[in-house]
Backbone as ProteinMPNN parsed JSONL, in Angstrom:
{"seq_chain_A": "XXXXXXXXXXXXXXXXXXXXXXXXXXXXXXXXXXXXXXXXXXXXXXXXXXXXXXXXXXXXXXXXXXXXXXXXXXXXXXXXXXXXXXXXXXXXXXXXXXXXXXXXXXXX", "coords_chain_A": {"N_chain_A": [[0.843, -1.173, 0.0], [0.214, 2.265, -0.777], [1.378, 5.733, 1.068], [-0.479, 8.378, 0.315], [-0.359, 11.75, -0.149], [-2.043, 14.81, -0.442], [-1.06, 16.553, -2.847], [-0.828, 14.009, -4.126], [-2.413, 13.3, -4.644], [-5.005, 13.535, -6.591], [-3.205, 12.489, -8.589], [-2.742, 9.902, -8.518], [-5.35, 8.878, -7.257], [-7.592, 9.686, -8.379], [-6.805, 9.904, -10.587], [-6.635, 7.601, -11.533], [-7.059, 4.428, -13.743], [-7.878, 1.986, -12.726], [-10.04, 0.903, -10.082], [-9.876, 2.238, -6.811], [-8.988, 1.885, -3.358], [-9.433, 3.761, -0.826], [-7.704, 4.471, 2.242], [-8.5, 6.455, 4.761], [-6.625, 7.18, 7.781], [-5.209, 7.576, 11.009], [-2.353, 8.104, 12.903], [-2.3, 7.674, 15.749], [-4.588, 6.126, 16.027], [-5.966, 2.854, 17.619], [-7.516, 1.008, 15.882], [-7.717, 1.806, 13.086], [-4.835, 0.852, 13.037], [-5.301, -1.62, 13.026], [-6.428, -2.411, 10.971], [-4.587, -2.237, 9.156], [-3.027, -4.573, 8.246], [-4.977, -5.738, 7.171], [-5.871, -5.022, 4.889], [-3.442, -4.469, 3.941], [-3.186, -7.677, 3.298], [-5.425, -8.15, 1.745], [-4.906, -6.735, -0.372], [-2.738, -7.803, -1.904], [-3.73, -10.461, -2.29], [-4.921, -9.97, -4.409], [-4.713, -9.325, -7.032], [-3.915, -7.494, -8.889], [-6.453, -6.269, -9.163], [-7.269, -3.993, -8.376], [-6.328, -1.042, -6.586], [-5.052, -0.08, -3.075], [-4.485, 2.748, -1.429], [-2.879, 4.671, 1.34], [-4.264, 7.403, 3.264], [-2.756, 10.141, 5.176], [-5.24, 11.126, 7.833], [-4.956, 13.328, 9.724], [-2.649, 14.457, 9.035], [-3.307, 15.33, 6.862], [-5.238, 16.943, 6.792], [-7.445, 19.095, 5.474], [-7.687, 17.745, 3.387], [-9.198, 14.987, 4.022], [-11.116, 16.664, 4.97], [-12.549, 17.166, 2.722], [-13.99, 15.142, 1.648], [-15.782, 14.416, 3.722], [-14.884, 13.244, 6.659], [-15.238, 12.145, 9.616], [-14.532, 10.585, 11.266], [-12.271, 7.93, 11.924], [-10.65, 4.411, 11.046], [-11.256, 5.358, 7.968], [-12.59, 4.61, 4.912], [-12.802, 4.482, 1.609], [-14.28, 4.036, -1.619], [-13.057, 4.401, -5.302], [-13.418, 5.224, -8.054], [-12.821, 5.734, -11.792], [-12.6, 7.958, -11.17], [-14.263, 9.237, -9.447], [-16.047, 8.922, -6.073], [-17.726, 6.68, -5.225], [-18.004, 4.847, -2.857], [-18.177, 4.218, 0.81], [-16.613, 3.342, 3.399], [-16.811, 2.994, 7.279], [-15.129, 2.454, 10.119], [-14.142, -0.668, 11.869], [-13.136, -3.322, 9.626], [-13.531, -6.684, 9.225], [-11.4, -8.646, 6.151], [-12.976, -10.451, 5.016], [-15.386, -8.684, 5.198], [-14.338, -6.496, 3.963], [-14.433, -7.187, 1.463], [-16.621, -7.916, 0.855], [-17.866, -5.296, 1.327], [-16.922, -3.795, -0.886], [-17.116, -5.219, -3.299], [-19.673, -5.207, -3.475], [-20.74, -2.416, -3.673], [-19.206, -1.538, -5.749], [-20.998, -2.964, -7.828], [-23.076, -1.904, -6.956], [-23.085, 0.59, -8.317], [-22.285, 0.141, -11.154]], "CA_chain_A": [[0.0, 0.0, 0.0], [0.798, 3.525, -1.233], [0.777, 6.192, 1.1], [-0.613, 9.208, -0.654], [-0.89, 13.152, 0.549], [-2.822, 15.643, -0.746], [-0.661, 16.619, -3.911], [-0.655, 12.92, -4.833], [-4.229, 12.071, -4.307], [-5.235, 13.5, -7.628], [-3.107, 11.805, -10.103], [-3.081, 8.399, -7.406], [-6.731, 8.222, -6.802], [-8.854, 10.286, -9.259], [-6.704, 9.655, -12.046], [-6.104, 6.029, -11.81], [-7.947, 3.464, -14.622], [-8.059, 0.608, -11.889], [-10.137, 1.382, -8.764], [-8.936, 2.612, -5.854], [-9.892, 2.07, -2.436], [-8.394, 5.099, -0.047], [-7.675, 4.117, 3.559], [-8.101, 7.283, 6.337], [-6.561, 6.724, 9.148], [-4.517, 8.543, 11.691], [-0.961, 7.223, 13.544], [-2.702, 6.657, 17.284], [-6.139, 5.082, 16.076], [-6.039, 1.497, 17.07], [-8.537, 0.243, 14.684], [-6.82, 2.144, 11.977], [-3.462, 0.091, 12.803], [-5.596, -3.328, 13.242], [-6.988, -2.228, 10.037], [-4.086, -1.689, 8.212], [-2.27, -5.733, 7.701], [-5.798, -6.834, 6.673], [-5.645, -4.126, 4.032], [-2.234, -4.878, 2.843], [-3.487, -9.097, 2.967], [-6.287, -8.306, 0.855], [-4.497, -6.158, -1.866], [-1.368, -8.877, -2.08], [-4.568, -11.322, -2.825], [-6.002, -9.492, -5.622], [-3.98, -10.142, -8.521], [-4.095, -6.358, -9.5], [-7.892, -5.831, -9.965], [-7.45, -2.372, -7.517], [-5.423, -0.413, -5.491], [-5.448, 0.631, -2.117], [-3.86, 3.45, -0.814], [-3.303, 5.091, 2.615], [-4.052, 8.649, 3.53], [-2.992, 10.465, 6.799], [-6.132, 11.901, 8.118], [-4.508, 14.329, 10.548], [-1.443, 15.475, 8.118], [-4.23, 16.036, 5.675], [-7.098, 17.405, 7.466], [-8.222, 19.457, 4.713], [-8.062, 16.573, 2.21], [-9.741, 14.324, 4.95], [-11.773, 16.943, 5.841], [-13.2, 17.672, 1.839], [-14.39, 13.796, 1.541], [-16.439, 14.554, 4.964], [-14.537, 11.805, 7.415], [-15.522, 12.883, 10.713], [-14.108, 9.211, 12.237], [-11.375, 7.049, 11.407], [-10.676, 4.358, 9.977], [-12.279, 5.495, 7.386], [-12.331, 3.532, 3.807], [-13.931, 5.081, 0.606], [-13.787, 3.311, -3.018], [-12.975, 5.402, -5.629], [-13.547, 4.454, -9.365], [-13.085, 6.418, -12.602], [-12.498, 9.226, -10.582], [-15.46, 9.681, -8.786], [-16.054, 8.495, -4.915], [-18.473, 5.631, -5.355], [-18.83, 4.384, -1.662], [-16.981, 4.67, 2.081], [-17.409, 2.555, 5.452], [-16.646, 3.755, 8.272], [-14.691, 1.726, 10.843], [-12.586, -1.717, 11.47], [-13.99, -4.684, 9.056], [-12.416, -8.355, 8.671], [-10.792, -9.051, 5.482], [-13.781, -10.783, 3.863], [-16.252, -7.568, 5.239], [-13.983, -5.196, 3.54], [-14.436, -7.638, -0.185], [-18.339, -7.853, 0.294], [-18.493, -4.105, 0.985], [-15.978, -3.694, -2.193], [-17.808, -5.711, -4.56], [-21.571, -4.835, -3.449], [-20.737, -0.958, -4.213], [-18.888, -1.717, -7.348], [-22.021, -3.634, -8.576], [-24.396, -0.818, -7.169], [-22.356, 1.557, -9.084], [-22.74, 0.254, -12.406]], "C_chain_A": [[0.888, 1.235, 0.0], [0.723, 4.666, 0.002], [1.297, 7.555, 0.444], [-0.579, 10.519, -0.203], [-1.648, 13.709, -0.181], [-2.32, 16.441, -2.262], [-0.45, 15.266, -4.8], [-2.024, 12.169, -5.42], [-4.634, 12.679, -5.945], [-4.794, 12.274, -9.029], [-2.783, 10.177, -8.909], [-4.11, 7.627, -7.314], [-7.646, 8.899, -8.215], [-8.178, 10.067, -10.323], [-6.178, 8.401, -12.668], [-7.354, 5.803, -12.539], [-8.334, 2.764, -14.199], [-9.014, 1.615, -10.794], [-9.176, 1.205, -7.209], [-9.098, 2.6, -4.361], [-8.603, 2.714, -1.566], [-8.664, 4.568, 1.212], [-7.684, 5.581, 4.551], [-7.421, 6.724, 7.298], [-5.617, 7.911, 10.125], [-3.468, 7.486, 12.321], [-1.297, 6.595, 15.049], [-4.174, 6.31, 17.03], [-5.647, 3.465, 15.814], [-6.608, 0.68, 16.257], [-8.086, 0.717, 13.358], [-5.458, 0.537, 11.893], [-3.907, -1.802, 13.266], [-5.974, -3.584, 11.696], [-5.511, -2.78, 8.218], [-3.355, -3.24, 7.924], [-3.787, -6.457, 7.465], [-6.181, -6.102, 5.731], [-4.741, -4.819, 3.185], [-2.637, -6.698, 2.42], [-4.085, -8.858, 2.066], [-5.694, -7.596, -0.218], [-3.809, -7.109, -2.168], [-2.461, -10.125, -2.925], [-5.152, -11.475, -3.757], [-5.979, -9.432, -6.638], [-4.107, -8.655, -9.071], [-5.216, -5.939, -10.22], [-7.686, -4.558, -9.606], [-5.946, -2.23, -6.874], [-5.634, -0.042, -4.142], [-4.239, 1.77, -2.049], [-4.186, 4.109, 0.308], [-3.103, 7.193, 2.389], [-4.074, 9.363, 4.615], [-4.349, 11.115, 7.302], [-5.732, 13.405, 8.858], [-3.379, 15.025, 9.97], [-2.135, 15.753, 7.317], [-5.597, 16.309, 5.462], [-7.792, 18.38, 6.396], [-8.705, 18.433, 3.366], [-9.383, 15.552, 2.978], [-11.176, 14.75, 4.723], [-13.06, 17.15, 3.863], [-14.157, 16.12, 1.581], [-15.204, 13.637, 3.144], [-15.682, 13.333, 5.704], [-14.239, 13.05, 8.506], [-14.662, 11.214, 12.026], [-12.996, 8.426, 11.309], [-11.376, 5.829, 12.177], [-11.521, 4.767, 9.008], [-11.999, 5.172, 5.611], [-13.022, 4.0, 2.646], [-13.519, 4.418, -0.784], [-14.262, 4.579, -3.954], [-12.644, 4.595, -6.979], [-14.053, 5.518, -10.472], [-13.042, 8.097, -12.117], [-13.426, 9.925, -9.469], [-15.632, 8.795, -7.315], [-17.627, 7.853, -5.086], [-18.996, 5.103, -3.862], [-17.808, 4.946, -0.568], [-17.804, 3.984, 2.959], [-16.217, 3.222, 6.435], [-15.972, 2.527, 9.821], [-13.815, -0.094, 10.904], [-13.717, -2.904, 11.209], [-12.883, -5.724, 9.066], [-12.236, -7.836, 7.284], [-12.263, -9.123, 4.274], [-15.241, -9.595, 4.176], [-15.645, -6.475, 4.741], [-14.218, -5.965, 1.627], [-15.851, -7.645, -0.572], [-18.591, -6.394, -0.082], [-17.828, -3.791, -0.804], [-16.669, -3.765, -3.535], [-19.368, -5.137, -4.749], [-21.715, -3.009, -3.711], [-20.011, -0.826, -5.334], [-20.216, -2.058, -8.066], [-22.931, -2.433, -8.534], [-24.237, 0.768, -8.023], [-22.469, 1.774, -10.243], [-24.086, 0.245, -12.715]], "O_chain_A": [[1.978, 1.324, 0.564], [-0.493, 4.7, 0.186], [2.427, 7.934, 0.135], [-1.162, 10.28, 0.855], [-2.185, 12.854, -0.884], [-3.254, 16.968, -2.867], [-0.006, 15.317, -5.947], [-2.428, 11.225, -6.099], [-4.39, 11.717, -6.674], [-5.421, 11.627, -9.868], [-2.519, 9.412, -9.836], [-4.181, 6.398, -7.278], [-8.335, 8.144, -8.9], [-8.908, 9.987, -11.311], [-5.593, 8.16, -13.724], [-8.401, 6.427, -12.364], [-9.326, 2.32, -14.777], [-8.799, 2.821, -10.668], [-8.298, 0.462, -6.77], [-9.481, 3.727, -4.048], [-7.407, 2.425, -1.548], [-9.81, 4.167, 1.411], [-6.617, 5.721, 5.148], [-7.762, 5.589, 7.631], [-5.481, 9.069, 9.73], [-3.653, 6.269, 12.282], [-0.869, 5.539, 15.512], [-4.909, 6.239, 18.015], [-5.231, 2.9, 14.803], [-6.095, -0.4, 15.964], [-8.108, -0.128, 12.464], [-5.305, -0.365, 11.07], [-3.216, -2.757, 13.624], [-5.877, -4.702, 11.19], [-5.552, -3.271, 7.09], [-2.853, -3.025, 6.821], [-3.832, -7.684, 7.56], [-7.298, -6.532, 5.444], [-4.95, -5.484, 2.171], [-2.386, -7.034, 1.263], [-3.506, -9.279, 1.065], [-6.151, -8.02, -1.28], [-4.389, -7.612, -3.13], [-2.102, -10.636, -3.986], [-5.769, -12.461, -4.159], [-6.975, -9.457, -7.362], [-4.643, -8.797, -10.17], [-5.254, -5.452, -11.349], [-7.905, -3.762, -10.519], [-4.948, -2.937, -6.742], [-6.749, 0.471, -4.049], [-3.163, 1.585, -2.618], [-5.371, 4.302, 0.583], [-2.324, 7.919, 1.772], [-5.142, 9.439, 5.222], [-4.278, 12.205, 6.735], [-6.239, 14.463, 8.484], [-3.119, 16.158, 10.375], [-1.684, 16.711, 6.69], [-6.518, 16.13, 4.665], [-9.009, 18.387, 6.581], [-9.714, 18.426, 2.662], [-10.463, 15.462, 2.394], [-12.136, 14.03, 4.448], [-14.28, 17.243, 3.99], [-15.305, 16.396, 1.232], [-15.101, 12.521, 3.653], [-15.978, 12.255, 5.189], [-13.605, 14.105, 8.503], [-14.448, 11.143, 13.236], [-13.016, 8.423, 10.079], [-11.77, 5.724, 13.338], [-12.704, 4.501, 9.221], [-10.971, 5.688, 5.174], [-14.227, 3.826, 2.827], [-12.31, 4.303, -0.988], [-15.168, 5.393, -3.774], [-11.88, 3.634, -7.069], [-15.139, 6.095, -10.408], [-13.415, 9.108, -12.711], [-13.221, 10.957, -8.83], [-15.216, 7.656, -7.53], [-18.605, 8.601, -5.063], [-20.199, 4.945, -3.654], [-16.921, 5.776, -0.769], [-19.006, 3.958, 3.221], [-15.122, 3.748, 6.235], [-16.84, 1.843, 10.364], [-13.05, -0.517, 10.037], [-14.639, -3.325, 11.908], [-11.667, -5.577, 8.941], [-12.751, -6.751, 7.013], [-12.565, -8.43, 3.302], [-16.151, -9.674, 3.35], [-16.206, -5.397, 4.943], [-14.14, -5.197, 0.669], [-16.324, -7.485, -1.697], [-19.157, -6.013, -1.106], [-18.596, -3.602, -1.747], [-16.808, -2.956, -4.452], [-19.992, -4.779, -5.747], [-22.811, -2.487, -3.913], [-20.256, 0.192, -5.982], [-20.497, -1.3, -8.994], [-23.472, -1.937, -9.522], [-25.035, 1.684, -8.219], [-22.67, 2.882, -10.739], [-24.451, 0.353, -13.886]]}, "name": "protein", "num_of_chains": 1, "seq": "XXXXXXXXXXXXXXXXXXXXXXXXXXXXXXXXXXXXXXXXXXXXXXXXXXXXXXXXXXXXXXXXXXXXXXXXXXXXXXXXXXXXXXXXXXXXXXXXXXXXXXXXXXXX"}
């Protein structure tokens, strides 16, 4: 996993061809850092359908703050450029591939 700031997030996230799912988090949220090796498992698994990348919430409180994330972790899929979905807190592995897929599908 990438992480991204606020001069990267454009051509990273909005101007990627693959989707992208953006990680919030901050450096002392434990659920962020329980969050974050079942993140990197599930990208390593994925054979390069997506991307994830991480974004500080608190070094980039105006980026954070333009995508409304009032809580961290906070998880938003991002496809074709456009912000398609976001959950909000710490999922397993296979609750971060249902949400994934079931807002890809409701998307198209």
């Amino acid at each position: 996993m990438k992480n991204v700031d606020s001069a990267q997030f454009s051509s990273e996230v909005l101007g990627s061809k693959e989707p992208v799912v953006v990680d919030f988090y901050t450096q002392d949220c434990p659920p962020c850092r329980a969050l974050s090796p079942v993140l990197e498992e599930w990208e390593s698994e994925s054979n390069g359908g997506f991307r994830i990348v991480k974004v500080d919430a608190a070094a980039e409180g105006a980026l954070a703050s333009s995508y409304g994330v009032r809580a961290v972790p906070a998880v938003f899929l991002f496809s074709n450029g456009k912000c398609i979905g976001q959950s909000v807190g710490l999922k397993s592995k296979a609750g971060m591939k249902k949400w994934y897929e079931e807002t890809l599908r409701s998307a198209s």
